[in-house]
N, C-alpha and C positions, 0 to 999 in steps of 0.2 A: 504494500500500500504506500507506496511513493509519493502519491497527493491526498494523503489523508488529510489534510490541512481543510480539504471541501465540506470536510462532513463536520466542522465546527460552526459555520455559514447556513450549509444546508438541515441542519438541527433548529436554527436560530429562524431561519426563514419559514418553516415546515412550521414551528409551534405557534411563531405569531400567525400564522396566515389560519392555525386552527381555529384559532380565537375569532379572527374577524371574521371569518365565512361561518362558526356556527353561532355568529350574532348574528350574522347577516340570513343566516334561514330559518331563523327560530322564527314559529310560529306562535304567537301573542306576547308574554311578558319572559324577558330572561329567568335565568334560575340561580338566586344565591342561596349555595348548598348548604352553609352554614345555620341559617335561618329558614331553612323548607319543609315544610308538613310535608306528610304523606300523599294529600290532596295537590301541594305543587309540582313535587316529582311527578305523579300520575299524569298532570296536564303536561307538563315540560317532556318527559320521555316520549308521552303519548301521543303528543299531538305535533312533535318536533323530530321526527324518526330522521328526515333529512340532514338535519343540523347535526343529528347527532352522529349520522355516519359518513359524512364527510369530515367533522373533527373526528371522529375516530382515525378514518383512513390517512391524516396529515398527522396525525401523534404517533402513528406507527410507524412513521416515515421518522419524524424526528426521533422517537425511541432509538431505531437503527442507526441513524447517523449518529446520537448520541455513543451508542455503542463503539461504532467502527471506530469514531474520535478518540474514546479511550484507549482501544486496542493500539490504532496509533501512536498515541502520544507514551503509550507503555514501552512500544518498541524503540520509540525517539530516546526516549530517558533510561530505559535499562533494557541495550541491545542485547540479544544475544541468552539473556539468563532465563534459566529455569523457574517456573512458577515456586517450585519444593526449594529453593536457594534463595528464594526472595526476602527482603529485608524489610524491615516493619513498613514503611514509609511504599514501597511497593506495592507490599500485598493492601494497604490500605485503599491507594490510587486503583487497585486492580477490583476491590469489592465496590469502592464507591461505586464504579460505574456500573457494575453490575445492577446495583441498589437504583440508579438511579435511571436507568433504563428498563430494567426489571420493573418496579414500580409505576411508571410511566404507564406499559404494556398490560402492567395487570388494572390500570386504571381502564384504559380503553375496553378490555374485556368484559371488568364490572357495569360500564358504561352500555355496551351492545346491549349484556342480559338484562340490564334493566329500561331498556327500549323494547324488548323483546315481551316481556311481561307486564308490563304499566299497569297495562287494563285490566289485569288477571291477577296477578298475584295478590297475597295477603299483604294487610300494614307494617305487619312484621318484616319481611322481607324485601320491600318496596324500602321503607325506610332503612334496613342493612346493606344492602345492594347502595342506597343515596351516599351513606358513612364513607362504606369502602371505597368509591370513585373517588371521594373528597379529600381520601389519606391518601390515599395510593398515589394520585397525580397530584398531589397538594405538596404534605409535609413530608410522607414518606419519600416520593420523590426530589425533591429538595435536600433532603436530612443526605441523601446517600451523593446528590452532585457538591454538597459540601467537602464530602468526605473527597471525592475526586479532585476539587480545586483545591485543598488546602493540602493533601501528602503529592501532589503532580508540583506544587508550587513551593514547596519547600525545596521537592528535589531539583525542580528548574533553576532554584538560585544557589545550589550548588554547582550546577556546572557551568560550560561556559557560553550560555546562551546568551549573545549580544541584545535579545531585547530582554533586558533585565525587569522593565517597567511593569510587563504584565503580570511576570509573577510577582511581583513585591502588592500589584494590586491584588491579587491571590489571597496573598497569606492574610491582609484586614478583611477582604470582604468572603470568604469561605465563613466566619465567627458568624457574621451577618447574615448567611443565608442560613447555617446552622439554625436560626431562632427559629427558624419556620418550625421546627419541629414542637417549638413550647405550644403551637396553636392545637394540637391534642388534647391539651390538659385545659387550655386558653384559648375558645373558638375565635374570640372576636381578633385575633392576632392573622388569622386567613386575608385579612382586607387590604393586609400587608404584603399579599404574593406578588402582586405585579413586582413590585421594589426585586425582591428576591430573586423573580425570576430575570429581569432587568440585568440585575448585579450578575448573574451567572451567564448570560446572554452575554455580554459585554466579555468578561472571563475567555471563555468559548472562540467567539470570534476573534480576539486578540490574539491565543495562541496560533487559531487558526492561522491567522494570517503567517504570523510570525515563523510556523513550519513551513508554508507554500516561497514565503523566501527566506527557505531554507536557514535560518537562525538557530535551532534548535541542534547543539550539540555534545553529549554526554560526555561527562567527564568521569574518573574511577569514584570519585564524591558522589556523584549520581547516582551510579551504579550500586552501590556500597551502602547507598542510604536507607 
């Protein structure tokens, strides 16, 4: 993956275009998950199946890109090494992304099945099915691309990556996206995603760039870390 640098862009471009087009097809009142009875998911999945499977089909686009990005930026910063040889700061940058793709993905899942059943299903389920979309693509997802920008950007400022800028931005705003995660315990802290997702959008595209011209070069510090 030689131009993995695209799928930092193409993640960024893929998530926001979700958001505008399943504004733009929602049929009657948007849906803040945080605050939605039973009765608002049922209209919003129900009667919004379009919106919801075209943002699905662009979050799975961004999930992948999100993915391939880390696989990238793993093999930029420690060529060559065995997953079982890896070193704290590694294996962390290696789960974040998991986490934070993985979650992503299982947001859009919980998202389909509960388009899929609006009408039918009980209150119980309608409302678990509403939770799990809200963690999965919210906090949970968030919580794990912190964990990616903050062990990828520590090791970026170990080596000798000439655009130093991005990671130094890194290592303040990874804390900052981590908060997302307090909004589990703390719903009204969700009103806060855009910011978050912004701060890691910004993250993403900078490395991006910075690999496509070709910056990104490990040093045994990197490797080691």
């Amino acid at each position: 993956m030689k131009r993995w640098g695209w799928f930092g862009p193409v993640f960024a471009v893929a998530l926001v275009a979700s958001i505008v087009a399943g504004g733009a097809l929602t049929t009657g009142k948007t849906l803040y998950l945080p605050g939605a009875s039973v009765e608002d998911l049922r209209a919003f999945y129900g009667g919004s199946r379009a919106a919801v499977l075209t943002q699905s089909v662009l979050q799975v686009l961004a999930a992948a890109a999100l993915y391939l990005f880390g696989r990238g930026l793993h093999a930029a910063l420690w060529p060559g090494r065995a997953f079982a040889a890896a070193g704290r700061l590694e294996r962390a940058a290696a789960w974040g992304n998991r986490a934070a793709a993985g979650f992503l993905l299982l947001s859009v899942l919980t998202s389909l099945i509960l388009a899929a059943v609006a009408d039918t299903a009980g209150a119980g389920v309608v409302s678990a099915l509403g939770k799990a979309t809200l963690l999965c693509g919210g906090a949970l997802h968030l919580g794990g691309f912190a964990g990616l920008v903050a062990a990828a950007s520590v090791a970026g400022l170990r080596s000798d990556a000439r655009t130093r800028w991005m990671f130094r931005y890194g290592r303040w705003a990874a804390p900052l996206i981590a908060v997302s995660v307090v909004s589990i315990a703390w719903p009204p802290l969700v009103r806060l995603e855009p910011l978050y997702r912004l701060l890691a959008i910004v993250w993403i595209v900078g490395v991006g760039v910075a690999a496509l011209r070709r910056r990104l070069r490990p040093t045994g510090a990197a490797v080691h870390g």
